[in-house]
C-alpha positions in Angstrom: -147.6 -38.1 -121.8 -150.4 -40.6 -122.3 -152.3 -41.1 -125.5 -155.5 -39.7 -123.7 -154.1 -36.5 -122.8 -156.3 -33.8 -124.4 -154.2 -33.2 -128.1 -152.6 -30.7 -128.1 -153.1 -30.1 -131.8 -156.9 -29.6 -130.9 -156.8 -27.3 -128.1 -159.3 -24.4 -129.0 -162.5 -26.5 -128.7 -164.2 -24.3 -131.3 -162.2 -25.4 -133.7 -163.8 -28.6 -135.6 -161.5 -28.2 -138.7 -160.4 -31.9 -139.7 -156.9 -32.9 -140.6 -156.1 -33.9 -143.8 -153.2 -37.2 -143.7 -151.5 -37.0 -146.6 -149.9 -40.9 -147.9 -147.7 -41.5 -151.1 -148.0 -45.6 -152.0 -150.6 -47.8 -152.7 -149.7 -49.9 -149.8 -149.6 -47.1 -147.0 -152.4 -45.7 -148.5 -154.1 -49.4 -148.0 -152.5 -49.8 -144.2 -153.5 -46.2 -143.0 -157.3 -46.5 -144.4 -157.8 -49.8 -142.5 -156.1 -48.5 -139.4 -158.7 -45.8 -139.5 -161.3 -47.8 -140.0 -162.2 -46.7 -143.6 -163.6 -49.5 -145.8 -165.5 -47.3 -148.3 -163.4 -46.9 -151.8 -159.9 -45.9 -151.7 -159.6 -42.0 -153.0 -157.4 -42.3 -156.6 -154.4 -39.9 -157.3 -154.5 -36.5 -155.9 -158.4 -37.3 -154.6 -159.1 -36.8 -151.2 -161.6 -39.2 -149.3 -163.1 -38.3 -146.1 -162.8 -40.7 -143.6 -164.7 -39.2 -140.5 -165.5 -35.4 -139.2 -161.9 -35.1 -138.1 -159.9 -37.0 -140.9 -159.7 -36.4 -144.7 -157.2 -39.0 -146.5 -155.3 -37.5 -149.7 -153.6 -40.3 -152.1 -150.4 -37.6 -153.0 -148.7 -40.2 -155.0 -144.9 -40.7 -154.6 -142.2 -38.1 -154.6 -141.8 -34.1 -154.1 -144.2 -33.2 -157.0 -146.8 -35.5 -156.3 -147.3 -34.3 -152.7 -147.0 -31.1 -153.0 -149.4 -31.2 -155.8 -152.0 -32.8 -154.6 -152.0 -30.9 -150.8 -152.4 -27.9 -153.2 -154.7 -29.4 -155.1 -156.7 -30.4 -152.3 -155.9 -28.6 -148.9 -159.3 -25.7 -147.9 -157.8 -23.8 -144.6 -161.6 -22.7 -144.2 -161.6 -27.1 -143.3 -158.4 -28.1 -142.8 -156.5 -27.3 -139.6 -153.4 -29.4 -140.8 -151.8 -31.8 -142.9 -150.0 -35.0 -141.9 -147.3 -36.4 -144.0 -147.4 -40.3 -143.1 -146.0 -43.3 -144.6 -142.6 -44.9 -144.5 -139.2 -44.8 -144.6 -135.6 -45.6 -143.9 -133.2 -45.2 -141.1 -130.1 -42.3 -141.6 -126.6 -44.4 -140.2 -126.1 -42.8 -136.6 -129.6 -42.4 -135.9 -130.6 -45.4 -133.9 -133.9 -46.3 -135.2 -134.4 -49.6 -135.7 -137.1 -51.4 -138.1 -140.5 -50.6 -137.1 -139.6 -48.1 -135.1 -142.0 -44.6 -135.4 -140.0 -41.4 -135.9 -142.1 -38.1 -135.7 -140.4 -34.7 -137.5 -138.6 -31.6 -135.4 -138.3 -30.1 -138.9 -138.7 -31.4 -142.6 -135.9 -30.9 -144.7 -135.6 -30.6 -148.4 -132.2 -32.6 -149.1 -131.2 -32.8 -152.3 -132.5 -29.4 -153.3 -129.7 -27.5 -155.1 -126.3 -28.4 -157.0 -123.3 -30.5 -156.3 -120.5 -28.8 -157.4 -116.5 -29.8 -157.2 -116.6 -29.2 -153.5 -119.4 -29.9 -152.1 -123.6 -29.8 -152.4 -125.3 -26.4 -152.2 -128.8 -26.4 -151.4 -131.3 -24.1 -152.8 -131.4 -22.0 -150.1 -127.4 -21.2 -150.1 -128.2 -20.8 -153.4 -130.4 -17.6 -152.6 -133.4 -19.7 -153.3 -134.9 -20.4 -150.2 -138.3 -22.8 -150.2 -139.2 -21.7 -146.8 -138.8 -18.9 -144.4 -135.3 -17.6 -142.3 -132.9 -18.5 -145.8 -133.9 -22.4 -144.6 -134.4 -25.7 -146.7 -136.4 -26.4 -143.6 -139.7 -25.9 -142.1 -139.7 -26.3 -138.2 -143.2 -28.4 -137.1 -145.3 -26.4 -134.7 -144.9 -27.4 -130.8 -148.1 -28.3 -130.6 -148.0 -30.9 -133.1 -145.2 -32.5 -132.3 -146.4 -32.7 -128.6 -149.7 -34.5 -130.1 -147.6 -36.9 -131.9 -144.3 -37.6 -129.3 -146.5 -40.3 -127.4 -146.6 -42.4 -130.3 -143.1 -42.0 -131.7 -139.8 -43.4 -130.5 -137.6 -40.8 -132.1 -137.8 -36.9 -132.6 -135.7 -35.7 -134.9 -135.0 -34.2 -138.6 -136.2 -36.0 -141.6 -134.9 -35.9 -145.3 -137.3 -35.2 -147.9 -135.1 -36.8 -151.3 -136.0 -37.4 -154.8 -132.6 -39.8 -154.9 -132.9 -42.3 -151.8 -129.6 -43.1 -150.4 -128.5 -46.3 -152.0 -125.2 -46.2 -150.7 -123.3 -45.4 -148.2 -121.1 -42.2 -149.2 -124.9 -41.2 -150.2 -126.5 -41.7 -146.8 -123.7 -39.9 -145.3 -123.9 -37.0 -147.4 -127.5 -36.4 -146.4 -126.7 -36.6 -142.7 -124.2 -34.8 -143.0 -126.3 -32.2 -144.9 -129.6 -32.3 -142.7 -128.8 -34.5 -139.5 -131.5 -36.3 -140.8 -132.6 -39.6 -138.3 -135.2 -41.0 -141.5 -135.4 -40.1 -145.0 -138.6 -39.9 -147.4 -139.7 -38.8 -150.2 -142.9 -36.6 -149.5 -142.8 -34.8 -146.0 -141.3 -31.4 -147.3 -143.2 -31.4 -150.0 -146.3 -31.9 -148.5 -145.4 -29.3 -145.8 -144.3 -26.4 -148.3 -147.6 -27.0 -150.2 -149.6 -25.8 -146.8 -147.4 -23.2 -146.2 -147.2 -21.6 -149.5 -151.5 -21.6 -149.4 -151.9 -20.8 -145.7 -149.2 -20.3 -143.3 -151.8 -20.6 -140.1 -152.2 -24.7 -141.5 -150.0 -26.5 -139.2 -147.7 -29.2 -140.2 -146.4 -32.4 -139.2 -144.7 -35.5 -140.9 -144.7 -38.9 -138.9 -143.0 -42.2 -140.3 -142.6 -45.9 -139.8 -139.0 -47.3 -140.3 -139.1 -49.9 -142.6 -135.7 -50.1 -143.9 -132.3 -49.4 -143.3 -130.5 -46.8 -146.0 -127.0 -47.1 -147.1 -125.0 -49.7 -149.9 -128.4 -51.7 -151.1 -126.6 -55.0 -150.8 -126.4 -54.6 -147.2 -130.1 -52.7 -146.2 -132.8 -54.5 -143.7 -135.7 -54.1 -145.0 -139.5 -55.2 -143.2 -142.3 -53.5 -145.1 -144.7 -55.8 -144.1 -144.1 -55.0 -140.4 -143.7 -51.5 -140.8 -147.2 -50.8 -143.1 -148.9 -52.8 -140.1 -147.2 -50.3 -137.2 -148.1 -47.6 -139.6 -151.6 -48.2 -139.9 -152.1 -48.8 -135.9 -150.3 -45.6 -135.2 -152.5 -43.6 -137.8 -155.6 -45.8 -136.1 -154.8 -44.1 -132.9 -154.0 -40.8 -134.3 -156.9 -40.8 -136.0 -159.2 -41.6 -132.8 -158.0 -39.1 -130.7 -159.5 -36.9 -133.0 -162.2 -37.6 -132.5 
């Protein structure tokens, strides 16, 4: 499909709600403002900055609490038709994604959510303690959004929201073996329980830029300066076919 096929996120031409992209770092914050062509001052923590019609930027601030927090703190369904998780991330052994590659979320996952006990990890939702809908850790994007996104990504697939990135390798396996997670982050689940807990209609989406590999630190590849620069040129082009 090409990038000026009609998105499929927009589809009802009545509706001029914006999206609202939400970014954890300083530096993706940076990348994905100057992709979309914003030069006017960077929103602060949990602020929200409106960068055209269609666009509102939220700085969510890294981790679980911080995104959800601030998607609360500033999603309106009366403006917002959805919210973006965007930033960066690292690639899941198995997956093959490389550096720079752009990975776009089937489903979000919550994956360190729960207890580890003497044999084995149970999430919050084995627990009885289900974040999201169906007894799931999960929430599963809406086809439309992932069809807007597919012609800009290289892989479709799960991706880990953590609070503990996997530093080593027994870790990085755990959480694939947990999630079949191709990337794992630190905000996308987050920022997608937020919407659905204040408006289920809100549609959701999480889309990344590798920029390292996960696994024993000694060992990682890591190009962050390559990856923020794909990030913000993917977001660019998101962002204009908006408009």
């Amino acid at each position: 499909m090409s990038e000026s096929t009609k998105n499929p996120a927009h589809d009802d031409s009545k509706d001029r709600r914006s999206w609202l992209i939400a970014v954890a770092a300083p530096k993706e914050l940076e990348a994905v403002a100057r992709g979309l062509g914003y030069t006017d001052q960077l929103p602060g923590l949990w602020q929200c900055a409106c960068v055209s019609p269609r666009v509102d930027l939220v700085f969510t601030g890294v981790g679980k609490a911080n995104a959800a927090g601030a998607v609360a703190r500033v999603l309106d369904p009366d403006r917002h038709r959805g919210v973006l998780s965007a930033g960066i991330a690292g690639a899941m052994p198995g997956s093959g994604c490389g550096l720079g590659d752009v990975v776009c979320a089937s489903v979000s996952v919550f994956a360190d959510e729960g207890v580890q006990m003497p044999d084995g990890f149970q999430s919050c939702a084995q627990m009885g303690f289900s974040p999201f809908d169906a007894c799931s850790d999960a929430i599963t994007h809406d086809s439309r959004v992932i069809d807007w996104l597919d012609p800009f990504c290289d892989y479709l697939g799960p991706i880990a929201c953590v609070s503990a990135c996997s530093g080593t390798d027994r870790l990085a396996d755990e959480v694939v073996s947990r999630t079949g997670a191709i990337a794992e982050a630190m905000e996308g689940a987050g920022v997608s329980l937020a919407a659905h807990r204040i408006d289920r209609s809100v549609l959701t989406g999480e889309v990344r830029v590798i920029s390292n590999t996960v696994g024993d630190r000694d060992r990682q590849q890591w190009d962050l300066d390559g990856a923020l620069a794909k990030l913000g040129s993917v977001l660019g082009r998101l962002g204009n076919g908006l408009e």
